[in-house]
C-alpha positions as CSV (number, residue, x, y, z in Angstrom):
1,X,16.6,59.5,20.9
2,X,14.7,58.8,24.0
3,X,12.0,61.0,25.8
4,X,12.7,61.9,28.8
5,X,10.3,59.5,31.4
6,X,8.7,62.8,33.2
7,X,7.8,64.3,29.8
8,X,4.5,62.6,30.2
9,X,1.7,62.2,27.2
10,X,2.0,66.4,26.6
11,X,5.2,66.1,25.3
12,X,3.8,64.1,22.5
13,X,0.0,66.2,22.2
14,X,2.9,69.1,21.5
15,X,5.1,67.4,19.1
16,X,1.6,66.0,17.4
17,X,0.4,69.8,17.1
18,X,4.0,71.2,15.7
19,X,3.7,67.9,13.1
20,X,0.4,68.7,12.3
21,X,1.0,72.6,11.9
22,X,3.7,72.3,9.7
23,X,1.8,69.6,7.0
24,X,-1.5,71.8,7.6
25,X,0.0,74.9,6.6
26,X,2.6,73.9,3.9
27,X,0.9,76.3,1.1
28,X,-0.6,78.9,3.6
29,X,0.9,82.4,3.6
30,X,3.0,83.0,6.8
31,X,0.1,85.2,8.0
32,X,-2.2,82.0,7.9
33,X,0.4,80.0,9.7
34,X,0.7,82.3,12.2
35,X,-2.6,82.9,13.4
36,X,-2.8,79.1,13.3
37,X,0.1,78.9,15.6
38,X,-1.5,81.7,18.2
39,X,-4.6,79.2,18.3
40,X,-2.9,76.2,19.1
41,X,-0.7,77.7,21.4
42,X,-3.7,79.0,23.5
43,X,-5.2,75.5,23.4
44,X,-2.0,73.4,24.6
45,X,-1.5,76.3,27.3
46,X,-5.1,76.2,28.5
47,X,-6.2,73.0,29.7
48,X,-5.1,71.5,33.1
49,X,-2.5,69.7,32.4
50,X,-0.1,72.7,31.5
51,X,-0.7,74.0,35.0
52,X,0.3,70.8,36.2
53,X,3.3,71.0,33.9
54,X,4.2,74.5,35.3
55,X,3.5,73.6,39.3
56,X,5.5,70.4,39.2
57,X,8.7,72.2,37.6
58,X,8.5,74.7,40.2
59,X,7.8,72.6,43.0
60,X,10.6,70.5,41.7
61,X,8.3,67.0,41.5
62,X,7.2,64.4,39.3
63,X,4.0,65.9,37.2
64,X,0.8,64.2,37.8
65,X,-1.1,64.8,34.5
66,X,-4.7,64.5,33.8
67,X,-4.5,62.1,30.7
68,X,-3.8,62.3,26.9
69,X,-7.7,62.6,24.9
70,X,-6.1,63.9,21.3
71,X,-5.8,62.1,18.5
72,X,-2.2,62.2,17.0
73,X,-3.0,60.4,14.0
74,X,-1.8,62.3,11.1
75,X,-4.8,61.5,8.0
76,X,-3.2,59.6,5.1
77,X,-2.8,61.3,2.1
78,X,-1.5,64.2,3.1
79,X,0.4,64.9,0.4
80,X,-0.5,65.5,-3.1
């Protein structure tokens, strides 16, 4: 399946951060998990690039994003 070309680099900073919740959190309580998910919710929804997202789909034009400075590695071994 192919991304959509106007996703832009967000699209994979958000798939990165639902990846990286769901290894993270694989023996937290749900409690854990979701206060983890409130945090990283307010940090994808924060920066400048979400506004971007948001103006472009309501102006109905190509977004002009910032730039992509997160690492999407996932650490090896993350399994036991």
């Amino acid at each position: 399946m192919e991304r959509p070309a106007n996703c832009g680099a967000r699209f994979s900073v958000k798939l990165a951060t639902i990846k990286r919740q769901v290894l993270d959190d694989w023996e937290h309580t749900s409690e854990q998990s979701r206060l983890t998910a409130l945090v990283s919710v307010s940090e994808l929804t924060s920066g400048s690039d979400f506004g971007e997202g948001v103006a472009s789909f309501t102006e109905r034009r190509a977004p002009q994003f910032a730039g992509l400075s997160v690492d999407l590695s996932v650490p090896k071994g993350w399994y036991r």
